[in-house]
C-alpha positions as CSV (number, residue, x, y, z in Angstrom):
1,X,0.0,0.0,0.0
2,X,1.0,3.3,-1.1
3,X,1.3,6.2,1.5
4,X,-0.8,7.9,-0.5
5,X,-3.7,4.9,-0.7
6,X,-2.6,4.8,3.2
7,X,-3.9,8.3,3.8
8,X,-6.8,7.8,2.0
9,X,-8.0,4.9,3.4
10,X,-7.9,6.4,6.5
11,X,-9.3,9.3,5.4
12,X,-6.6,12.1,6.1
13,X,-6.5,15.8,5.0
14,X,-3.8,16.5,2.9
15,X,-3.1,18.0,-0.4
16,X,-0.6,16.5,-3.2
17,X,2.1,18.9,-5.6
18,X,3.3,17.8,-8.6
19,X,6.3,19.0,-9.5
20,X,9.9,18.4,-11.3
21,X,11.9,15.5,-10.0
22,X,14.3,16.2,-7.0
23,X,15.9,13.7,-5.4
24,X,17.0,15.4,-1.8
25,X,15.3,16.6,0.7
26,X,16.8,20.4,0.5
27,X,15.9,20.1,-3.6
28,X,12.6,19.1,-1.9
29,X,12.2,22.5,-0.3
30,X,13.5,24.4,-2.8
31,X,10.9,23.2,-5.2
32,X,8.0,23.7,-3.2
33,X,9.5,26.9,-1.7
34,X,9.9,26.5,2.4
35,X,12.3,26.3,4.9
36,X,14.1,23.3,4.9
37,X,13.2,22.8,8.5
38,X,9.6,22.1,7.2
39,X,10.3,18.9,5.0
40,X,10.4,15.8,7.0
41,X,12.6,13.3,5.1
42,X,13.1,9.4,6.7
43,X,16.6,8.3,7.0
44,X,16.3,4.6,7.9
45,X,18.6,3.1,11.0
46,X,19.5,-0.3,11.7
47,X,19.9,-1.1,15.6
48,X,20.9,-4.2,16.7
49,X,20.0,-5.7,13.3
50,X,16.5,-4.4,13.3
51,X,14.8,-1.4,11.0
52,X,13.8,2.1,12.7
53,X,12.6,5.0,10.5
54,X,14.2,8.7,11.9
55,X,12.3,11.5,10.6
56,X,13.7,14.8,10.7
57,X,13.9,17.9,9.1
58,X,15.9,18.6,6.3
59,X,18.4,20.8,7.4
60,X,19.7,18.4,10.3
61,X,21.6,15.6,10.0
62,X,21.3,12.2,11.9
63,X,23.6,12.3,14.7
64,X,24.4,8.6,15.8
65,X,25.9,8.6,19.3
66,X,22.6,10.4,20.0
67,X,20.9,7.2,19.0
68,X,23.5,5.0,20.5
69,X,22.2,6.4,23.8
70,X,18.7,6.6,22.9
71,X,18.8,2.6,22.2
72,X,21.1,2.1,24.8
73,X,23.4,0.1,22.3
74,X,26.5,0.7,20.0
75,X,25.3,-1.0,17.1
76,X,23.4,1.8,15.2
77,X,24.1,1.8,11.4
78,X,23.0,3.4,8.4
79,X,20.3,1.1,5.9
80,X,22.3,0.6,2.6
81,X,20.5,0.7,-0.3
82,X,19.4,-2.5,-1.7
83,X,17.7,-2.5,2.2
84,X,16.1,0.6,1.4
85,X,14.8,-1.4,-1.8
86,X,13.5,-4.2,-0.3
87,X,11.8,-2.3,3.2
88,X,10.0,0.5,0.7
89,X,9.6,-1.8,-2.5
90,X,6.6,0.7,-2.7
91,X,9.0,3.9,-3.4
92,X,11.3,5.2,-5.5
93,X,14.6,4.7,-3.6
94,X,15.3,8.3,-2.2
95,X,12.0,9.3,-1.7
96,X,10.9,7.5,1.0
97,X,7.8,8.7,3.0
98,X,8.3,9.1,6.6
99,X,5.8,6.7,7.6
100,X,7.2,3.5,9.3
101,X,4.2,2.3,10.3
102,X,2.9,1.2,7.3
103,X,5.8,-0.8,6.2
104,X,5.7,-2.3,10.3
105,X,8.6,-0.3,11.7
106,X,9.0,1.6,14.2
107,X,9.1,5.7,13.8
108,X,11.4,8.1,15.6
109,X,10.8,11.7,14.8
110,X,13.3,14.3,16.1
111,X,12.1,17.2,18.3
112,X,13.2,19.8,16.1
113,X,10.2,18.5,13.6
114,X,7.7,18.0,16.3
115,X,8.0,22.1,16.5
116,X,6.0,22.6,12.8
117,X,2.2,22.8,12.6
118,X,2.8,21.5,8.7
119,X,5.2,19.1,7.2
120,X,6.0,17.9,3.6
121,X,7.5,15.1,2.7
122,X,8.1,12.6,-0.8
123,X,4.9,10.6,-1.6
124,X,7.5,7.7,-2.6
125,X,8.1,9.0,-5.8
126,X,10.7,12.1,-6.5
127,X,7.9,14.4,-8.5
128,X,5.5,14.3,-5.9
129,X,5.5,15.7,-2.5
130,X,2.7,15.5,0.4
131,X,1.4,18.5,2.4
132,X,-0.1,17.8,5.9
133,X,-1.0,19.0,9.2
134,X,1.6,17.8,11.8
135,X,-1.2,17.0,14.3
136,X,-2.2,14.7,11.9
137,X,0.7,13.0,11.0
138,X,1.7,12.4,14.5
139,X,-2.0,10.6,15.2
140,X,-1.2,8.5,12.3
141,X,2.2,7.6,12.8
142,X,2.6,7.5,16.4
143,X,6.5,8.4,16.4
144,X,8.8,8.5,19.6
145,X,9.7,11.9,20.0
146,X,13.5,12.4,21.1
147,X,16.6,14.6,20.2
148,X,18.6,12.7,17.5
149,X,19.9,15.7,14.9
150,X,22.6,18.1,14.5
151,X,22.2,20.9,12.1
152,X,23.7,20.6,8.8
153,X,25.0,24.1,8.7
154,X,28.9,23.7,10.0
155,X,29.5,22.1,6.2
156,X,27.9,25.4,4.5
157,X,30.7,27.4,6.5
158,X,33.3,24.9,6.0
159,X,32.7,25.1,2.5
160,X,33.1,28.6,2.9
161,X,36.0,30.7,0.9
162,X,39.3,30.6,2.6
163,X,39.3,34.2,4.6
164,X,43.0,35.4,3.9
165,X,42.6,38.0,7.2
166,X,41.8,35.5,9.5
167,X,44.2,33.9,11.4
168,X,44.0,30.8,13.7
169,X,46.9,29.9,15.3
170,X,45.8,26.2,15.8
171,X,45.0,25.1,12.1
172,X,47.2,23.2,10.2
């Protein structure tokens, strides 16, 4: 069952956009035109062998010690993607929907999200996006809300141009 065919059945508001393929989640909000912070994408987590879907906003990035001591456990690992494949045969691979429920996994979402009274997120497929009230995403879901992100920003200034007035004594 497709998220979309999920939301219907159970009779959710949300709306659908069309638009040109993208294939991240910042693409994502550039296309539709929002703040990062509002697009939930899923980045799947193996712990301990078994599947957990993190949703989080765009412009954070998963931090794994954070989950190490969430699950109590060092063995917290990235999905690849042929496992990504096979767990969302359903979706395009990149654009899976933050919904671990319907594919019976659990759903983490990060507290940074949990702030938004509207999320977006891919449908399963990279030219179409979902619109949707929070408060009725989190009723369908049912994610664990905890602190597992970092923002993605400290690579925009890394990436910045070399600053030939500043000095610091301690880089190499």
């Amino acid at each position: 069952m497709t998220v979309i065919e999920y939301l219907n059945e159970n009779r959710s508001k949300f709306r659908i956009s069309e638009h040109k393929p993208v294939f991240t989640a910042d693409q994502l909000a550039t296309v539709e035109e929002i703040p990062p912070r509002q697009v939930a994408k899923a980045v799947v987590v193996k712990v301990d062998g078994e599947y957990t879907v993190c949703v989080l906003p765009a412009d954070r990035k998963i931090d794994i010690y954070a989950l190490q001591k969430h699950f109590r456990t060092d063995s917290v690992e990235l999905a690849s993607e042929e496992e990504l494949q096979r767990l969302f045969a359903d979706s395009e691979l990149g654009a899976e929907p933050p919904f671990g429920n319907l594919y019976n996994l659990p759903t983490l979402m990060d507290k940074t999200l949990a702030r938004d009274k509207e999320i977006v997120f891919f449908s399963g497929k990279h030219d179409q996006s979902v619109w949707m009230k929070m408060k009725d995403y989190r009723k369908l879901v049912k994610p664990q809300i905890c602190s597992f992100s970092y923002s993605a920003m400290p690579d925009e200034i890394e990436s910045m141009p070399f600053d030939p007035f500043f000095y610091d004594p301690y880089g190499l």
